[in-house]
C-alpha positions as CSV (number, residue, x, y, z in Angstrom):
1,X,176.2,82.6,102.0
2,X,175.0,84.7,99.0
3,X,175.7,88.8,99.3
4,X,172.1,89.6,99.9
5,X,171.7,87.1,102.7
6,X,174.8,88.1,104.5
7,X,173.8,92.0,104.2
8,X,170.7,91.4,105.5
9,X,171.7,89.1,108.4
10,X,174.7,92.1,108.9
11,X,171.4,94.9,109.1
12,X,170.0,92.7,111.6
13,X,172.7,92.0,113.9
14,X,173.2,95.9,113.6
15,X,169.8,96.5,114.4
16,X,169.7,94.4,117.5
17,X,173.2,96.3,118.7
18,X,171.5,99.5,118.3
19,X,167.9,98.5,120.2
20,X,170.2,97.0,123.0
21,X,172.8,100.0,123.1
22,X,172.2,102.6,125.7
23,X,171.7,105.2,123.0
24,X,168.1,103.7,122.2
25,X,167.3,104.2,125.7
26,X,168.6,108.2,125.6
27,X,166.5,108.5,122.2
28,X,163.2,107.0,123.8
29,X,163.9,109.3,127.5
30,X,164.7,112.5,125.1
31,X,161.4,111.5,123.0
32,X,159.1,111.3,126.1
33,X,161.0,114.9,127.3
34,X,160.0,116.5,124.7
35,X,156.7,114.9,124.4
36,X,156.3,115.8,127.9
37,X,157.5,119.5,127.0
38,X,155.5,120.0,123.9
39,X,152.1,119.0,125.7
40,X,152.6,121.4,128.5
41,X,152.6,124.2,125.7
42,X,149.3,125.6,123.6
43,X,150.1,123.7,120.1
44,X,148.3,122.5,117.9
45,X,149.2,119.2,115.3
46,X,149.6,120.3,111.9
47,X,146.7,118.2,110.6
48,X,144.4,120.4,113.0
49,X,146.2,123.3,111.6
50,X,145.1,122.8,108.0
51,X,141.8,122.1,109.4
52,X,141.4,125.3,111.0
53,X,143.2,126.8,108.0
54,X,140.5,125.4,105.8
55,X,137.5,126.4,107.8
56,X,138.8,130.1,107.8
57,X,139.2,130.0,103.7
58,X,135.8,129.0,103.6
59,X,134.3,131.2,106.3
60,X,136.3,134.3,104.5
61,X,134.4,133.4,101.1
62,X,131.0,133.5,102.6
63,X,131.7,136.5,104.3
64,X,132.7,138.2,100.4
65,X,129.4,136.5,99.6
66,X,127.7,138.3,102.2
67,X,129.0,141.8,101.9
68,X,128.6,141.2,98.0
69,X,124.6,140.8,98.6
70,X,124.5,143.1,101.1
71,X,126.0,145.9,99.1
72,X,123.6,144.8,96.4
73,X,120.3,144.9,98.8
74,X,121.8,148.2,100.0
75,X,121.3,149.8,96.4
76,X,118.0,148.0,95.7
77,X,116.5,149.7,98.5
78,X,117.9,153.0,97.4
79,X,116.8,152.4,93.9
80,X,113.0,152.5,95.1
């Protein structure tokens, strides 16, 4: 059996230890726990984080836009 072969088959037997050992079973029940936990509070994923992050960057430039042109109607009028 060549070294690559016998690692391989050595990862696999390991592999199947681990999914059969009681400790998989503790890792998917504290999973679904915290799952459990985390969906009870007001979070948000971090994906709709940078969305919202993103809409405020934008929505803060067109507010300088605004206040920039209304600053600018503002002496207009008071220029005629």
């Amino acid at each position: 059996m060549d070294k690559p072969q016998f690692f391989e088959d050595l990862q696999s037997k390991i592999n199947k230890a681990i999914e059969n050992s009681p400790a998989k079973d503790i890792e998917k029940n504290v999973k679904a726990m915290l799952s459990q936990g985390f969906s009870k509070l007001d979070l948000v994923t971090r994906e709709e984080f940078d969305i919202q992050a993103q809409v405020l960057a934008k929505t803060r430039a067109k507010l300088e836009e605004l206040e920039a042109r209304v600053v600018e109607l503002e002496a207009r009028q008071k220029a005629s």
